[in-house]
Phi, psi and omega in degrees: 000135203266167185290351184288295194315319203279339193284289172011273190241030159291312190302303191302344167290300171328309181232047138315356182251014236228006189305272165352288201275359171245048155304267147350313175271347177266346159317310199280316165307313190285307177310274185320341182283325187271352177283318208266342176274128176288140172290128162139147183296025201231007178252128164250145191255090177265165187254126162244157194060022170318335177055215178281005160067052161286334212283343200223141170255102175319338196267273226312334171283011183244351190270347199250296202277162166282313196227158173217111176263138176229111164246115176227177158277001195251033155005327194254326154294319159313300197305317178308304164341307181280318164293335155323316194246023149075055176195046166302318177259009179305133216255335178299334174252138198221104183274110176259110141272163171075046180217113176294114180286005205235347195044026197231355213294329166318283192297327126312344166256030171258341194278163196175125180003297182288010202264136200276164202269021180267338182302295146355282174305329191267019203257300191285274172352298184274343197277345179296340183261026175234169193216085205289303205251120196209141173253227220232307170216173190258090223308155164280329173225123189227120170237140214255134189209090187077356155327287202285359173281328175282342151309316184285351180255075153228294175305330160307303175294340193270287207271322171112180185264016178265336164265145193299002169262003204267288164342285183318336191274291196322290157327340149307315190273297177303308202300306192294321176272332169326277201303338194288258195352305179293329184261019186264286236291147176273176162304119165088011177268190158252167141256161169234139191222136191230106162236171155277158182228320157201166191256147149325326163320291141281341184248080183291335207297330164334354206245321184286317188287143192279136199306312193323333184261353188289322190271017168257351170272355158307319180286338179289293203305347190248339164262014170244028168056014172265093178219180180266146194289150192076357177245040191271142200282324174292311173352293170326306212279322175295359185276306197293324164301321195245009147307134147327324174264317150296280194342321191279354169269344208261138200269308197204157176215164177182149188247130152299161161291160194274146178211154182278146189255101162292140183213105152037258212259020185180188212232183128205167156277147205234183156182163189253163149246153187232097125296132176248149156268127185248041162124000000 
């Protein structure tokens, strides 16, 4: 098992217990999946990066949707997951484990400080044109929920952020989880894209402020550059107006206010971003 895979499912370990304390965020998740999902058995929900699936309260999302696809590289976290919400044996839910979303993982974890930036680069180059992950057909709603900040800090651990190709990677990856998202989703479906934007870590005054109050401290904390690099929500939104293969797609785009994630050993700020597609 290369060491990328193994960071994986040291996290997923971490807050396999963690139901209780991602209470709140999964309220807030669960809500937008359900605001965002069409009623009926013929409707499908896919998840990527589902992990130990803390993040959705599964019944309730079963009460809306017909199929639920859950995708991680943890296998043995889905499977725990499900068991976790009493819904192991459900025929309704469809686990894809063992799936690198990036096809890349060998070769990123090969990657390394000293790594020449030609190296990098042809590396940043194929990956927005590979599409690791394809089901059978294409869902109405396919949402990636916190996933991409763990892409993007894969380039941090492969190259560091000191090398001159790490932007360029970081940017590769986001782009590359972006189309993936777009090429699950039917005509007129939606995505949901959930990341974090900074931790407790640099912003402790986040554990205090009162919500009414988070998103003008966000707005600060993001205009003092304290955010995780590669997550700035505008950035986000400007990546997806200006791809090339989405933009000709995207119907309506739009961000909720930011809300807190207690995570084990720190806090975060979270945002949703919401697309819809028209084809």
């Amino acid at each position: 098992m290369d060491t990328l895979s193994e960071e994986q499912f040291r996290r997923n370990e971490l807050s396999r217990s963690a139901w209780d304390l991602y209470q709140p965020h999964r309220e807030r998740v669960t809500q937008l999946l359900l605001q965002m999902a069409p009623a009926g058995k013929s409707s499908e929900l896919c998840i990527l990066g589902a992990g130990n699936c803390n993040d959705v309260d599964l019944n309730r999302l079963l009460e809306v949707v017909g199929r639920i696809h859950l995708v991680d590289l943890d296998a043995n976290s889905l499977r725990g997951g499900l068991a976790a919400q009493q819904l192991g044996d459900d025929s309704h839910i469809e686990l894809h484990g063992d799936v690198d979303l990036t096809g890349t993982f060998t070769e990123l974890a090969q990657l390394s400080p000293s790594s020449t930036i030609e190296t990098v680069a042809d590396l940043a180059t194929r990956l927005p044109q590979l599409t690791p992950f394809e089901l059978p057909g294409r869902c109405d709603v396919v949402a990636s929920i916190g996933l991409l900040s763990q892409l993007v800090e894969l380039a941090a651990k492969c190259v560091g952020t000191a090398h001159a190709g790490f932007l360029r990677l970081t940017q590769a990856l986001r782009t590359q989880h972006f189309r993936q998202l777009f090429e699950l989703t039917k005509a007129g479906g939606q995505v949901l894209l959930i990341s974090e934007i900074v931790s407790s870590d640099t912003a402790p005054e986040i554990l205090s402020v009162p919500e009414s109050q988070l998103a003008a401290l966000t707005t600060r904390l993001i205009n003092a550059n304290n955010f995780f690099s590669g997550l700035n929500p505008g950035i986000l939104l400007q990546s997806l107006q200006t791809d090339e293969r989405i933009a000709p797609q995207l119907q309506s785009l739009q961000i909720a206010d930011p809300w807190l994630w207690p995570f084990v050993a720190r806090t975060y700020v979270c945002c949703a971003i919401m697309a819809r597609s028209n084809g």
